[in-house]
PyMOL Python script that loads the backbone (N, CA, C, O; Angstrom):
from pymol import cmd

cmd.read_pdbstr("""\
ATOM      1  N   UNK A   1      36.752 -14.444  70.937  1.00  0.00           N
ATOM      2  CA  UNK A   1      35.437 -13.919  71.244  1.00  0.00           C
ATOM      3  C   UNK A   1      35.428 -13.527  72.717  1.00  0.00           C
ATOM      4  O   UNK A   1      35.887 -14.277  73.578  1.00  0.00           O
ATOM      5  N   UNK A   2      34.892 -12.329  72.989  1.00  0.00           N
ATOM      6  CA  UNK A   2      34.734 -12.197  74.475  1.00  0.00           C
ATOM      7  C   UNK A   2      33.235 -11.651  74.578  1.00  0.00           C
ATOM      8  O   UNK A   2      32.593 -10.993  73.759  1.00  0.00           O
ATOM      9  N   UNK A   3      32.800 -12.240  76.125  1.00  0.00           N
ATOM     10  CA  UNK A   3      31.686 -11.707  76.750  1.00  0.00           C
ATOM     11  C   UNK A   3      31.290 -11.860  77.683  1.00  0.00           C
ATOM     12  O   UNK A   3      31.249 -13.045  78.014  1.00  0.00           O
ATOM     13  N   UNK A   4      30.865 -11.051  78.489  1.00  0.00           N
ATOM     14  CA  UNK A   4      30.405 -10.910  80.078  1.00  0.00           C
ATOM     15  C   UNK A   4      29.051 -11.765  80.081  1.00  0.00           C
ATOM     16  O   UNK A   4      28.128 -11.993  79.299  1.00  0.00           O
ATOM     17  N   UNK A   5      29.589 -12.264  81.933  1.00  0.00           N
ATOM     18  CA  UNK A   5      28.434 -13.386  82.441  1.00  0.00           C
ATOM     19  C   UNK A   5      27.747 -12.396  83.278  1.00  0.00           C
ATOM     20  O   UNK A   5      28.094 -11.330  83.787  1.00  0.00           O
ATOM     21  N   UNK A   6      26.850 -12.964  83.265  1.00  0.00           N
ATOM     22  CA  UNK A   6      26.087 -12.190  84.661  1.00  0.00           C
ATOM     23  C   UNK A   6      26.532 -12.749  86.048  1.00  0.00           C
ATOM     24  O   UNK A   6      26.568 -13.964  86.245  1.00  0.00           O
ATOM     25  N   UNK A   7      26.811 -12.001  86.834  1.00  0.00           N
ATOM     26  CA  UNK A   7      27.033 -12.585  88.412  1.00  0.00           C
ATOM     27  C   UNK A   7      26.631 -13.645  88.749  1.00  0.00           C
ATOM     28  O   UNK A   7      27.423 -14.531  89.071  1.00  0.00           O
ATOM     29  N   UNK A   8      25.337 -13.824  88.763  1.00  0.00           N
ATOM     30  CA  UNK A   8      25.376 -15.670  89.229  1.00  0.00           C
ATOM     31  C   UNK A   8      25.620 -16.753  88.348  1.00  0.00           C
ATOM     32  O   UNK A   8      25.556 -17.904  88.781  1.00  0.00           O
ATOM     33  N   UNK A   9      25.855 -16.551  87.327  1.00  0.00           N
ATOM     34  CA  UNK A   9      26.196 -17.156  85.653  1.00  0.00           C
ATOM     35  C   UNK A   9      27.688 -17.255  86.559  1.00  0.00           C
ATOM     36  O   UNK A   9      27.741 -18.340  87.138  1.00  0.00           O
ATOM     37  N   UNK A  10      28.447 -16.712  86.720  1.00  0.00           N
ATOM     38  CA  UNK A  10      30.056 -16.257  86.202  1.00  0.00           C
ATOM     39  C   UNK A  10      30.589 -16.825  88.216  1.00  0.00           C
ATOM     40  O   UNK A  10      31.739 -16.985  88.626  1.00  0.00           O
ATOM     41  N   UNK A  11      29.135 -17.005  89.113  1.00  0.00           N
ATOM     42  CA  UNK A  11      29.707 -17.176  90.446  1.00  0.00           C
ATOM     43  C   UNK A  11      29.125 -19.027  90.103  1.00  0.00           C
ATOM     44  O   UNK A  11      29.885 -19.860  90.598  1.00  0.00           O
ATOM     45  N   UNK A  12      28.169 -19.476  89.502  1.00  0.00           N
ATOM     46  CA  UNK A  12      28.113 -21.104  89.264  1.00  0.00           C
ATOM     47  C   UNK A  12      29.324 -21.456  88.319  1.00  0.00           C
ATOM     48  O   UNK A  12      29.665 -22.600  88.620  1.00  0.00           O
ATOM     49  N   UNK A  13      29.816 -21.156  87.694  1.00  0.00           N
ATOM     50  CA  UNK A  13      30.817 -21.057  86.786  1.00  0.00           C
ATOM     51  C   UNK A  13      32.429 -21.445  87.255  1.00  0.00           C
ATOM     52  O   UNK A  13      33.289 -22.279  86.972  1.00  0.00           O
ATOM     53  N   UNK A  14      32.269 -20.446  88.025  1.00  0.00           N
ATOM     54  CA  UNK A  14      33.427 -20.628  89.204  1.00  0.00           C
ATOM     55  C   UNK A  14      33.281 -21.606  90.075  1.00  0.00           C
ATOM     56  O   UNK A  14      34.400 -22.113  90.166  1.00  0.00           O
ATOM     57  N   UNK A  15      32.361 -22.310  90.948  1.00  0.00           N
ATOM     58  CA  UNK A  15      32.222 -23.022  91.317  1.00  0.00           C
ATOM     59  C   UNK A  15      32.072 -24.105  91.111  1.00  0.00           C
ATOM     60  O   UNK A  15      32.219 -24.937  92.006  1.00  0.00           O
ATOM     61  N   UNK A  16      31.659 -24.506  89.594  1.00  0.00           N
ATOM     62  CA  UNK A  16      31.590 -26.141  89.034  1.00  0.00           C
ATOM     63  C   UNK A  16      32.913 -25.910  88.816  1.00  0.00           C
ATOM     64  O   UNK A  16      33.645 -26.879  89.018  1.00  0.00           O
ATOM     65  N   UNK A  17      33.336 -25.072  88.523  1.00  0.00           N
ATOM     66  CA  UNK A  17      34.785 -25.317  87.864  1.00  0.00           C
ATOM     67  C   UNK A  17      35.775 -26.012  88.890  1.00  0.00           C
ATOM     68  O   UNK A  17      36.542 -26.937  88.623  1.00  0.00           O
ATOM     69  N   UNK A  18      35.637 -25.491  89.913  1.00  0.00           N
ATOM     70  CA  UNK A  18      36.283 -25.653  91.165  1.00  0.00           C
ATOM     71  C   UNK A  18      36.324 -27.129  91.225  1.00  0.00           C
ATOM     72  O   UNK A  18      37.278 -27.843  90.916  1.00  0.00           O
ATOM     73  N   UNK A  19      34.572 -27.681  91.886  1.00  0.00           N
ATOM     74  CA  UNK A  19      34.437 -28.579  91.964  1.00  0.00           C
ATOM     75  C   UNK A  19      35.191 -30.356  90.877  1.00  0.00           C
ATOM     76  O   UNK A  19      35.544 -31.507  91.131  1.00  0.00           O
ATOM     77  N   UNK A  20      35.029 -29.327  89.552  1.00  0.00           N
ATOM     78  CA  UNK A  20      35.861 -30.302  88.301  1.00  0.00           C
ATOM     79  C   UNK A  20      36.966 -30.130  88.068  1.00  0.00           C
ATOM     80  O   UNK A  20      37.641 -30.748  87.245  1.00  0.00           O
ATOM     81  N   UNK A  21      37.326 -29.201  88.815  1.00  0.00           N
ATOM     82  CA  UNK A  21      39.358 -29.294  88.808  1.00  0.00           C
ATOM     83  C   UNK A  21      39.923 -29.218  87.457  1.00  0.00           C
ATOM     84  O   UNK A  21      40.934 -29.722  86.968  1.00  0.00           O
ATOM     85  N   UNK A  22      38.635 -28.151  86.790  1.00  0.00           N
ATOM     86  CA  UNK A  22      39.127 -27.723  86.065  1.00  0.00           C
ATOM     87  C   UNK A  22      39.222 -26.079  85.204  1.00  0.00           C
ATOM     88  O   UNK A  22      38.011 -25.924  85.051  1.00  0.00           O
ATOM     89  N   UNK A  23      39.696 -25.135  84.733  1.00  0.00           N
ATOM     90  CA  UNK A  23      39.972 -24.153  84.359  1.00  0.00           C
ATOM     91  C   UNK A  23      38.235 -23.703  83.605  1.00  0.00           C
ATOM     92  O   UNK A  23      37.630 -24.407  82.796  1.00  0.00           O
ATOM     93  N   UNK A  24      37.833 -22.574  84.082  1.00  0.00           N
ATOM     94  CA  UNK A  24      36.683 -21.918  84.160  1.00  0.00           C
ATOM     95  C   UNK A  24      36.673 -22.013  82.115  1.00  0.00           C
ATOM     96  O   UNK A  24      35.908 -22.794  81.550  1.00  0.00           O
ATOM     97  N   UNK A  25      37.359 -21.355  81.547  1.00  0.00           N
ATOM     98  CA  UNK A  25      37.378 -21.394  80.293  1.00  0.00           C
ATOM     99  C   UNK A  25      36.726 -22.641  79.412  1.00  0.00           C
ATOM    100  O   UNK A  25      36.013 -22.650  78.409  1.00  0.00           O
ATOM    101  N   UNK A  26      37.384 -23.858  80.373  1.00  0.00           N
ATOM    102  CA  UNK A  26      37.627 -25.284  79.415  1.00  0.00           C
ATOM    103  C   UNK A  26      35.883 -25.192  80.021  1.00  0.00           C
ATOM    104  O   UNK A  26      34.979 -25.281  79.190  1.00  0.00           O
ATOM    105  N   UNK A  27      35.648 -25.062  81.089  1.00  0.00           N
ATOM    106  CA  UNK A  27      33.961 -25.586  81.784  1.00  0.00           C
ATOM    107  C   UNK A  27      33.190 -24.935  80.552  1.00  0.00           C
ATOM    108  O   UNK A  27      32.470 -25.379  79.657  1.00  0.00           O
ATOM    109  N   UNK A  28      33.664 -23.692  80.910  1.00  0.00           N
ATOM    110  CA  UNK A  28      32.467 -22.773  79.385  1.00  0.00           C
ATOM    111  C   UNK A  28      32.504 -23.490  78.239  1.00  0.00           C
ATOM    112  O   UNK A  28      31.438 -23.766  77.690  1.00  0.00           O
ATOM    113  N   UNK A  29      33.672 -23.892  77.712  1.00  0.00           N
ATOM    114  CA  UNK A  29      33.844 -24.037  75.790  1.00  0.00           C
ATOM    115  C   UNK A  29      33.203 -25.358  76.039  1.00  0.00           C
ATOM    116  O   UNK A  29      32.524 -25.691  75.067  1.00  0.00           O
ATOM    117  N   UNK A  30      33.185 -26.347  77.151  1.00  0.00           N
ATOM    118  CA  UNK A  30      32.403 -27.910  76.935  1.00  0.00           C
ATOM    119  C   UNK A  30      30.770 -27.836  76.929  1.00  0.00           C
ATOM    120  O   UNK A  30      29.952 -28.572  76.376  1.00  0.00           O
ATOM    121  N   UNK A  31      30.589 -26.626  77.785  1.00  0.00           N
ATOM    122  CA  UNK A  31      29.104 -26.470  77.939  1.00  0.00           C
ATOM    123  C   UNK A  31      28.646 -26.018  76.862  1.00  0.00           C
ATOM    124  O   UNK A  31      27.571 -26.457  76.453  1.00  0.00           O
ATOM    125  N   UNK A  32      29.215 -25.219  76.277  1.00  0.00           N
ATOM    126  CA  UNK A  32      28.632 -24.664  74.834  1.00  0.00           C
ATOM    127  C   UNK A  32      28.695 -25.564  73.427  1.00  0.00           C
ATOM    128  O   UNK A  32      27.847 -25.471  72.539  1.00  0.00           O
ATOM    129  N   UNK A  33      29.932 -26.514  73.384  1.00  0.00           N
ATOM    130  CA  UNK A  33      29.922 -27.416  72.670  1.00  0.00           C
ATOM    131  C   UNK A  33      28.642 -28.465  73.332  1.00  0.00           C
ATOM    132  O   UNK A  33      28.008 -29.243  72.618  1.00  0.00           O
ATOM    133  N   UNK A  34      28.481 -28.353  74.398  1.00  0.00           N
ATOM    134  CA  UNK A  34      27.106 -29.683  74.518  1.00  0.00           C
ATOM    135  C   UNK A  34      26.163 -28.950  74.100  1.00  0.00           C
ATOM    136  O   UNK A  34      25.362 -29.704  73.548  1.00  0.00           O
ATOM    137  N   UNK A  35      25.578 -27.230  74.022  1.00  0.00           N
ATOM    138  CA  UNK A  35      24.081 -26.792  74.211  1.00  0.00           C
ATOM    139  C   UNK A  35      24.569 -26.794  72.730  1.00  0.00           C
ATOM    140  O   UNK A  35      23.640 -26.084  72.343  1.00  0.00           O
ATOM    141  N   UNK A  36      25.487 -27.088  71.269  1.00  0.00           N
ATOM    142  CA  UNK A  36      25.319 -26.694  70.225  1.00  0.00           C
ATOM    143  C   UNK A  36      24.705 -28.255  69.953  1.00  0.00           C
ATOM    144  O   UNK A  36      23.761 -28.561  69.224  1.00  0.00           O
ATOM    145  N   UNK A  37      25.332 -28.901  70.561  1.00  0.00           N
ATOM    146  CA  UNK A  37      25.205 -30.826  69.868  1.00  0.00           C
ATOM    147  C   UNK A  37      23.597 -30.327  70.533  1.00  0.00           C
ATOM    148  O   UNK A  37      22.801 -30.136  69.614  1.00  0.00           O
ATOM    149  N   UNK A  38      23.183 -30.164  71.496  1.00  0.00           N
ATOM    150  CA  UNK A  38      22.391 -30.794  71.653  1.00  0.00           C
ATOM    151  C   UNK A  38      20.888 -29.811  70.978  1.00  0.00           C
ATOM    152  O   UNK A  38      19.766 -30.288  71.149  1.00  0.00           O
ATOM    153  N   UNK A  39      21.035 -28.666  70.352  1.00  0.00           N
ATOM    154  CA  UNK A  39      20.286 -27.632  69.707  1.00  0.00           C
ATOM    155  C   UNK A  39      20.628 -28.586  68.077  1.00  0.00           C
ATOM    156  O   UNK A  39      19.652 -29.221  67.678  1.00  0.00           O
ATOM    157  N   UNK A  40      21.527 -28.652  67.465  1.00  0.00           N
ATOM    158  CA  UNK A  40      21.634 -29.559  66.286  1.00  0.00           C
ATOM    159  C   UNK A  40      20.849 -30.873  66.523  1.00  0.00           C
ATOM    160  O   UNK A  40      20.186 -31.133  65.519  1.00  0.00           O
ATOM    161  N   UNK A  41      20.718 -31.662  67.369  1.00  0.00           N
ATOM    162  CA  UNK A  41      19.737 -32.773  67.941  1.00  0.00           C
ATOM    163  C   UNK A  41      18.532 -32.456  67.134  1.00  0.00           C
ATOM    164  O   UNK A  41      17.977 -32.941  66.148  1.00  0.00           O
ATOM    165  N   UNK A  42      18.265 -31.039  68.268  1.00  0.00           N
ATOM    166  CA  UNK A  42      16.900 -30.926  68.540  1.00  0.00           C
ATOM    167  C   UNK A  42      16.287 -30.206  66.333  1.00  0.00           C
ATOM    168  O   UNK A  42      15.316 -30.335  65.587  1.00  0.00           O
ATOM    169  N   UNK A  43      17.368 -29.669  66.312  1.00  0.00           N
ATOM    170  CA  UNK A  43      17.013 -29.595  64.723  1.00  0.00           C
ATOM    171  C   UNK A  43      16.890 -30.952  63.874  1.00  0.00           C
ATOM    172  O   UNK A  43      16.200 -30.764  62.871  1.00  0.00           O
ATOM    173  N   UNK A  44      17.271 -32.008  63.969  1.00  0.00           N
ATOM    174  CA  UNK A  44      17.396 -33.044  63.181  1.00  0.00           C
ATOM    175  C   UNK A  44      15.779 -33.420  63.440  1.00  0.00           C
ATOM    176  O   UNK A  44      15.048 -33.850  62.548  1.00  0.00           O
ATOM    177  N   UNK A  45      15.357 -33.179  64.823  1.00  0.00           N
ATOM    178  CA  UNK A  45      14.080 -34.156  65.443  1.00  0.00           C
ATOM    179  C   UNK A  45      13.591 -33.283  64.601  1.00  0.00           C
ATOM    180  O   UNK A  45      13.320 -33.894  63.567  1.00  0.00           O
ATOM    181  N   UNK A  46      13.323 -32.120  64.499  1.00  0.00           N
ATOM    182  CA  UNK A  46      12.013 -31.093  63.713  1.00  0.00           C
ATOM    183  C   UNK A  46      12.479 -31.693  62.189  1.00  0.00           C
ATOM    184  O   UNK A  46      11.808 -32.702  61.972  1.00  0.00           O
ATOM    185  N   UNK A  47      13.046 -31.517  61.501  1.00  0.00           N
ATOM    186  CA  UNK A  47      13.539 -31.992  60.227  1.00  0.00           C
ATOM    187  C   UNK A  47      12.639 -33.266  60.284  1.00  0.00           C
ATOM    188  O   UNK A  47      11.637 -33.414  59.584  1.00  0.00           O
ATOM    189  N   UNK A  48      13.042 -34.048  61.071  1.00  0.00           N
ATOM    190  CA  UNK A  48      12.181 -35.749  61.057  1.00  0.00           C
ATOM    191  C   UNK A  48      10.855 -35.440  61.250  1.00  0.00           C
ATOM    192  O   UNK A  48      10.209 -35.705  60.237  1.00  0.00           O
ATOM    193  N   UNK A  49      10.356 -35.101  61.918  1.00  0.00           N
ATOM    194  CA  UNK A  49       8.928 -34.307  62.192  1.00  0.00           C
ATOM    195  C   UNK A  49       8.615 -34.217  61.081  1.00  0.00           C
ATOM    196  O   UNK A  49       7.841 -35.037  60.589  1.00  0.00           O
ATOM    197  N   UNK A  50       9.324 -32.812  60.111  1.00  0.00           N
ATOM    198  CA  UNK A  50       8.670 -32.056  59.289  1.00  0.00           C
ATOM    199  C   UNK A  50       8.494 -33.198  57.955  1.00  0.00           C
ATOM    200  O   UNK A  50       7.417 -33.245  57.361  1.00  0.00           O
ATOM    201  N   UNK A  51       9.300 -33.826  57.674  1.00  0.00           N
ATOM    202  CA  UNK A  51       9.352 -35.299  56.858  1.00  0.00           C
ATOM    203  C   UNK A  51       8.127 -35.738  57.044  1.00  0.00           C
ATOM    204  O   UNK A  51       7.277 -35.335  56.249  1.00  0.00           O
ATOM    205  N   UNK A  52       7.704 -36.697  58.161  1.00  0.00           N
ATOM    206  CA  UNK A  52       6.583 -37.362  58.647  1.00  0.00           C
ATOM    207  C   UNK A  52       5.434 -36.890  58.212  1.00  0.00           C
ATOM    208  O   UNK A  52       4.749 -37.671  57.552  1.00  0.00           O
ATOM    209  N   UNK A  53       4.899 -35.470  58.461  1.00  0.00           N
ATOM    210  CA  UNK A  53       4.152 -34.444  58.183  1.00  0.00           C
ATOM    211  C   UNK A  53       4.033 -34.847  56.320  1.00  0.00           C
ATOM    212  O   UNK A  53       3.272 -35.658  55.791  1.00  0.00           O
ATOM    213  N   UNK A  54       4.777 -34.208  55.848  1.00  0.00           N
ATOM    214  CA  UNK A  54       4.656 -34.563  54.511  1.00  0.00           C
ATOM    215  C   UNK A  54       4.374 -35.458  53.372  1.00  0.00           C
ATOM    216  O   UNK A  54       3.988 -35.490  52.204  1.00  0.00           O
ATOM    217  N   UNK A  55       5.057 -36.639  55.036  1.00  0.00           N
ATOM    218  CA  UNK A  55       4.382 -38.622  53.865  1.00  0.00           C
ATOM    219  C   UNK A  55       3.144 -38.308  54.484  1.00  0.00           C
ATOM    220  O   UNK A  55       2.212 -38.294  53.681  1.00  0.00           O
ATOM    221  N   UNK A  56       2.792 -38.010  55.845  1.00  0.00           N
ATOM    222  CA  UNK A  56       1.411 -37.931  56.186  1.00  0.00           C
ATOM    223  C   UNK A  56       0.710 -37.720  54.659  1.00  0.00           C
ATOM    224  O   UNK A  56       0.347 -38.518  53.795  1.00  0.00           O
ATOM    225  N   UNK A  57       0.702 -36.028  54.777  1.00  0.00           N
ATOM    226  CA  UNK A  57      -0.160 -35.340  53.923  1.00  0.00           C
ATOM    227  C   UNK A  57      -0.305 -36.192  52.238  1.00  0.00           C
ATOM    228  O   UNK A  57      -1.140 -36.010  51.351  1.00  0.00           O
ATOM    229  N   UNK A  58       0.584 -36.905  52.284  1.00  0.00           N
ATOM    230  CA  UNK A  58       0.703 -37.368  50.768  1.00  0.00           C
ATOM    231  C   UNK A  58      -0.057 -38.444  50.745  1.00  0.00           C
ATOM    232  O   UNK A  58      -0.881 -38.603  49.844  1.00  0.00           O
ATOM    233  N   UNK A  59       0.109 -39.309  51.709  1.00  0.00           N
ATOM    234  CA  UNK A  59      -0.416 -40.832  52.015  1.00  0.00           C
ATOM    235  C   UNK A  59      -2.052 -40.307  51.963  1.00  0.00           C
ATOM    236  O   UNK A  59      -2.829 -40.778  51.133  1.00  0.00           O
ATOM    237  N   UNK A  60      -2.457 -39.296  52.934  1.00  0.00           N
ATOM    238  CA  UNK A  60      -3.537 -39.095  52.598  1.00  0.00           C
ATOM    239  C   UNK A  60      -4.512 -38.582  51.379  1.00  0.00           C
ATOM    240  O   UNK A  60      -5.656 -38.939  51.100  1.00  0.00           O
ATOM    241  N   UNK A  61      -3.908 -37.902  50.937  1.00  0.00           N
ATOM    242  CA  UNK A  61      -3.909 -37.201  49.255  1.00  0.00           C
ATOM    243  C   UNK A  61      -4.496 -38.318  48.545  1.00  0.00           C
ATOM    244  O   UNK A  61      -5.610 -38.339  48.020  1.00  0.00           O
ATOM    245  N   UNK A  62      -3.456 -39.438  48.590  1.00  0.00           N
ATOM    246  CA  UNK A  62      -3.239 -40.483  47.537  1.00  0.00           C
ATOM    247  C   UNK A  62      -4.483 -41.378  47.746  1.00  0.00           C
ATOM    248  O   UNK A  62      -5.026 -42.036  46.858  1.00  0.00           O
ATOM    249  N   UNK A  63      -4.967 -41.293  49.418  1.00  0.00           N
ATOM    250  CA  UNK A  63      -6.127 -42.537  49.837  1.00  0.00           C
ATOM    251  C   UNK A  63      -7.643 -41.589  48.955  1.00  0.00           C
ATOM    252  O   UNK A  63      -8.541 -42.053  48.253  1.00  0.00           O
ATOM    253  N   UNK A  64      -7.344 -40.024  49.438  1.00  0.00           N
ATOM    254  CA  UNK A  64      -8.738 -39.634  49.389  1.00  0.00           C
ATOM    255  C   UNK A  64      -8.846 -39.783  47.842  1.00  0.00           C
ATOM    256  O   UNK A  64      -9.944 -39.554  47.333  1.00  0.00           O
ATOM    257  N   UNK A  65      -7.386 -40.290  46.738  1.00  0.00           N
ATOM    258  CA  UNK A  65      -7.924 -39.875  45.146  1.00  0.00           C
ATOM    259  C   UNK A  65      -8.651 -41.299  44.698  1.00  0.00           C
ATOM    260  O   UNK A  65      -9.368 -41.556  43.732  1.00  0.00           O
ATOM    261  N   UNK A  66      -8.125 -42.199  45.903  1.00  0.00           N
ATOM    262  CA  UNK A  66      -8.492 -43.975  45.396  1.00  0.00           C
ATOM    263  C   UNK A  66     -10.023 -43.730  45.884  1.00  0.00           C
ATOM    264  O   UNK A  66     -10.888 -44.422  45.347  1.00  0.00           O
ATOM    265  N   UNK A  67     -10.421 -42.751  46.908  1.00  0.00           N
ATOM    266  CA  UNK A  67     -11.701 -42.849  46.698  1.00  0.00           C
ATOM    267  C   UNK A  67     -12.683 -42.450  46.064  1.00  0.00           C
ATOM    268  O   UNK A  67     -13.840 -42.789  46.311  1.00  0.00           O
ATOM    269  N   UNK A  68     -12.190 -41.363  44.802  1.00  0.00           N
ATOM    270  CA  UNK A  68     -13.019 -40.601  44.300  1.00  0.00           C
ATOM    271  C   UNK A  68     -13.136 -41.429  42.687  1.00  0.00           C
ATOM    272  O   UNK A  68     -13.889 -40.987  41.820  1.00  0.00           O
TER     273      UNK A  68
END
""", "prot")
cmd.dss("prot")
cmd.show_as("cartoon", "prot")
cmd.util.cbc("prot")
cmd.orient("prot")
């Protein structure tokens, strides 16, 4: 896969890399493996959310039929 950084993207890039003594490539492929873990995270939390939501709505369903 290839694709262009933008200048200050591609000049911080170079410079953490520096700083981590390590190869600009390996900096990119770890950062992108963390923003995927951490976007899959953030999908699991909405999934759990959207769950919650649903015993909600049911739990309530079920109270308003015990009252009728």
């Amino acid at each position: 896969m290839t694709f262009e950084l933008s200048s200050p993207v591609a000049k911080n890039l170079q410079h953490m890399a520096g700083i981590l003594k390590i190869k600009e490539d390996a900096l990119l492929e770890r950062a992108v493996k963390y923003y995927v873990f951490v976007l899959g995270k953030e999908m699991n939390i909405k999934e759990e959310f959207n769950d919650w939501d649903a015993m909600s709505d049911e739990s309530l369903d079920n109270f308003e039929k015990m009252l009728t």
